[in-house]
Every structure is written in C-alpha cells, then in structure tokens.
C-alpha positions as CSV (number, residue, x, y, z in Angstrom):
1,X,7.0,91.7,-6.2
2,X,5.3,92.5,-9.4
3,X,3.4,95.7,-9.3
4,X,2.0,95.7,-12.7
5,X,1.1,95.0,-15.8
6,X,3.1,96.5,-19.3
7,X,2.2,94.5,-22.5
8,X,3.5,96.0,-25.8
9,X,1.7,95.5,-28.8
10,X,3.1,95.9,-32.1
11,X,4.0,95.5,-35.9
12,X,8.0,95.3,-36.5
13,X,8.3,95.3,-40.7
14,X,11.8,95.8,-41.8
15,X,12.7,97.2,-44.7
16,X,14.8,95.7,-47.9
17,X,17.5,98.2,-48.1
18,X,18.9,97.8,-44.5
19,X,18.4,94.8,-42.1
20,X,17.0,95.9,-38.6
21,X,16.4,99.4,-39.5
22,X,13.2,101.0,-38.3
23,X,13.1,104.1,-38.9
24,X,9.5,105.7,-37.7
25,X,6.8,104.6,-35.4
26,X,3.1,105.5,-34.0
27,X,2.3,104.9,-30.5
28,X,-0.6,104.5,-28.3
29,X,-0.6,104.5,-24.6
30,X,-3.6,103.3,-22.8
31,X,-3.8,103.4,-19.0
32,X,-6.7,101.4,-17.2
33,X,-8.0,101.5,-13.4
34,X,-5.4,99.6,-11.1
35,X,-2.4,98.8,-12.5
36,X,-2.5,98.0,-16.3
37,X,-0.6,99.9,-18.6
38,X,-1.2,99.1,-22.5
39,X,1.7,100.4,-24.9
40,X,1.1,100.0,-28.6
41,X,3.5,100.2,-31.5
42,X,4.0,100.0,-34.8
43,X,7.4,101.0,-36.5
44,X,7.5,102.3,-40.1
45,X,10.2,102.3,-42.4
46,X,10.9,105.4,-43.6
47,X,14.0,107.6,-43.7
48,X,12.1,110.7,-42.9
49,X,11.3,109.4,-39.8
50,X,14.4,107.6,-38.2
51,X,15.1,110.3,-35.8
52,X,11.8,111.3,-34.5
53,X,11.1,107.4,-33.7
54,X,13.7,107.2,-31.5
55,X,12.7,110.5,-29.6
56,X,9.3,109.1,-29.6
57,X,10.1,105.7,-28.4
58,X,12.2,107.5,-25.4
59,X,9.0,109.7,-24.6
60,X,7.1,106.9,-25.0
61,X,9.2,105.1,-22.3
62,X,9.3,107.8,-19.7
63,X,5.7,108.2,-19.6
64,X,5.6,104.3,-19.0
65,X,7.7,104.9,-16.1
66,X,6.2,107.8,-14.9
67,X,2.8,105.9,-14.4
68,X,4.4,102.9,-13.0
69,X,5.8,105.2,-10.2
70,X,2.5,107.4,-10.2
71,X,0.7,103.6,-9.4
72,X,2.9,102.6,-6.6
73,X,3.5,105.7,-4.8
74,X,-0.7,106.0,-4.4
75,X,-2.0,107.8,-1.2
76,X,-3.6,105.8,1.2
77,X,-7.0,106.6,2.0
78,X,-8.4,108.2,4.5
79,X,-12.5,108.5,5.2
80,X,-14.9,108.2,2.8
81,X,-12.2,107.7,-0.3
82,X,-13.7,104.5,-2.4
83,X,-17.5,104.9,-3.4
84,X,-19.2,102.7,-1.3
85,X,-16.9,101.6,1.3
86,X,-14.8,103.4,4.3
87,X,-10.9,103.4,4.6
88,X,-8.6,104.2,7.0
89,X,-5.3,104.0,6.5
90,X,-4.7,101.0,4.5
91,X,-7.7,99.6,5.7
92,X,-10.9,99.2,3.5
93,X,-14.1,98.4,5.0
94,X,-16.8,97.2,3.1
95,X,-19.4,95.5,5.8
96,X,-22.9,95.4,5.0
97,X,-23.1,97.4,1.6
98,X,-25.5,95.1,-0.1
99,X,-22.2,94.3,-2.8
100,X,-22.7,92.0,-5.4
101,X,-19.1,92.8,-7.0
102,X,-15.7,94.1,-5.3
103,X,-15.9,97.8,-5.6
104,X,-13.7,98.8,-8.8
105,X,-12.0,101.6,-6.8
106,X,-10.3,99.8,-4.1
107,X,-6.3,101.5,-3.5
108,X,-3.9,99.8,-4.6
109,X,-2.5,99.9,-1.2
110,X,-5.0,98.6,0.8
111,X,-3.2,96.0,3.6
112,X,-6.9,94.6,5.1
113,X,-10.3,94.2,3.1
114,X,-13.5,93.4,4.7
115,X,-16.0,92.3,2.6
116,X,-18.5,90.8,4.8
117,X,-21.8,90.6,5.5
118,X,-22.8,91.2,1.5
119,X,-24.4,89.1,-1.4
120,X,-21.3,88.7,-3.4
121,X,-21.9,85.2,-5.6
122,X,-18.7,84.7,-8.3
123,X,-15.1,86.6,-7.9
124,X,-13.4,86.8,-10.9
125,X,-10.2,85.7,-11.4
126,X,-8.0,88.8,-10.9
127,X,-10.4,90.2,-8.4
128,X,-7.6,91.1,-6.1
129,X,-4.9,90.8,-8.6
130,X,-4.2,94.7,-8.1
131,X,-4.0,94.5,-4.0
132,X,-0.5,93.2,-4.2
133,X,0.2,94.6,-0.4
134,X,-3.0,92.6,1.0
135,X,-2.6,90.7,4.1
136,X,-6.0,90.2,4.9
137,X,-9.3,89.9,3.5
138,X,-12.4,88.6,5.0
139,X,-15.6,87.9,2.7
140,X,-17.3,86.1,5.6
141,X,-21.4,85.8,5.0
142,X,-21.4,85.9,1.1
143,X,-23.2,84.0,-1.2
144,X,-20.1,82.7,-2.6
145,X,-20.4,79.4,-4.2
146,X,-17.0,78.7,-5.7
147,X,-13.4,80.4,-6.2
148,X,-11.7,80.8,-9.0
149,X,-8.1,79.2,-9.0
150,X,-6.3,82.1,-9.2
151,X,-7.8,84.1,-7.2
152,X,-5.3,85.1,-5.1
153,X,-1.9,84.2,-6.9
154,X,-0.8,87.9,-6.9
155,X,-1.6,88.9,-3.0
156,X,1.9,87.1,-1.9
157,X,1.5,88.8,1.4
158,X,-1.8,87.1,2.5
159,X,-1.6,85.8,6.2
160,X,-5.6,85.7,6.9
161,X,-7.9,84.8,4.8
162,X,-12.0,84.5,6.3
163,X,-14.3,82.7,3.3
164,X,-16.7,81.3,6.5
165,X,-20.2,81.1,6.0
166,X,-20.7,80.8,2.4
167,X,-22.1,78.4,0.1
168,X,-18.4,76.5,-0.7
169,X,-18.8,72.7,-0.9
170,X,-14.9,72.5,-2.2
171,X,-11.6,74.8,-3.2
172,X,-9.3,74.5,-5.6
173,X,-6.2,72.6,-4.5
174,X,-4.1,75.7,-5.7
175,X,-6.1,78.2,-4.5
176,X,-3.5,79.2,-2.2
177,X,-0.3,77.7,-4.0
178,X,1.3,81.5,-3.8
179,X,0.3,82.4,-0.3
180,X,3.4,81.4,1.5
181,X,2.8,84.0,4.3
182,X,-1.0,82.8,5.0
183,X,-1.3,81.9,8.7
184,X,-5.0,81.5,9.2
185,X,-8.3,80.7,7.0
C-alpha cells in the first residue's frame, strides 16, 4: 500500500579531480497537507564540505522518515475535528454543507466519507488520492457531471461507492480499474 508521496529534486555536478565525489550539499524539505513530502537537493563539490554533507544528508533522511511515520500514525477524529464536517471514529460526515469542493482537511484515516446532499460539480483527479484506507464514499445528490479517470486509483480498499443522483451521462472505463475490493456502486 503506498502511503505517500517523496520526490527528490536535485543538481548532482561532479567534480574533475575525482569521479563520483560530492562533497557538500543544501537541502530543502517541504511538507504539504496530506501526504506529500518534497526533498530538494543540490550537491556541491567542495572538499570543505565532504563531511558535513553526509551528516546532512542522514539528517535530512531521518526527518523524511520521521514525517512519513508522523503521516501514518494520524489520530482518528473524534467530534467536530475537520472544519466543516463531523467525524467519528474513522467516519467523516459531510451531509448537507452546501460543499462545492472536498474539504482540504479530511484524515488521512478516514474508512467512510459521506459527501451527500451538496453542490459539488468537478473532483479533481487526486481528490481522494490521500484516503488510502477508504472503503466507502457516497457523493449521492451532487451536481457532478463527469469523473476524472483517476479518481480513485489510490483508494485500493473501496467496496461501496454511491455517485446516484447526479448529472453523469457516462464513466470512464477505468474509473475503477484499481478497485478490486469494490462490491457495490
């Protein structure tokens, strides 16, 4: 199961003397909401730095790690937790809000989310792509007029899906191409 996102991002330049030997580097970590983790870096060749990089690249690494686990091991909620909707559990309910997006703060963890009974037009393509553990969600009476592809290729553990009463005419044909586990739509 993947449960996120690490890109590194970098300049490698090697230096004449010695083949392979990078000797200094500057980093830049950037964590966004959900589970995206940017790591940026640049090497520099310069004897005055070998050491240092290599402490630096295995700081660098355990603070990579360190959000990863931070990520997965994320609370459940409980009440009034995400902004606009109510949780319980692993359960997020957002019935009748008036939505015209998915709220931005859903938990990771979330098993079932109700989105019904909003005005929700376009999903974007990695909507749910954070809400690996999601077995259900329902966005019955949108205003939904097509799905992107995608759209649920990371939520692997989607039995029921509820897209009734909307303004589909078609789906993609691979809509649900990773949604072995999906026992009723």
């Amino acid at each position: 199961m993947v449960l996120s996102t690490v890109t590194f991002l970098g300049t490698l330049t090697k230096t004449k003397a010695r083949r392979n030997n990078f000797t200094g580097f500057i980093c830049a970590l950037t964590k966004s909401p959900g589970l995206h983790i940017s790591v940026q870096v640049l090497l520099i060749s310069s004897q005055e730095y070998r050491k240092e990089s290599w402490k630096m690249l295995y700081v660098v690494t355990v603070i990579v790690i360190v959000s990863l686990l931070e990520q997965t091991n994320a609370a459940p909620c409980s009440g009034t937790q995400i902004s606009v909707c109510n949780c319980e559990d692993t359960r997020v309910f957002c019935n009748g809000r008036n939505l015209t997006t998915i709220p931005s703060d859903i938990p990771i963890t979330t098993t079932r989310l109700d989105l019904d009974d909003n005005h929700i037009s376009t999903l974007a393509e990695d909507a749910f792509a954070d809400l690996v553990s999601l077995e259900s969600i329902t966005l019955f009476n949108n205003a939904l007029g097509s799905l992107p592809a995608e759209l649920f290729s990371f939520n692997t553990n989607l039995e029921f899906i509820s897209l009734r009463r909307n303004n589909l005419s078609s789906l993609p044909p691979e809509l649900f191409s990773m949604n072995t586990k999906l026992q009723n739509m």
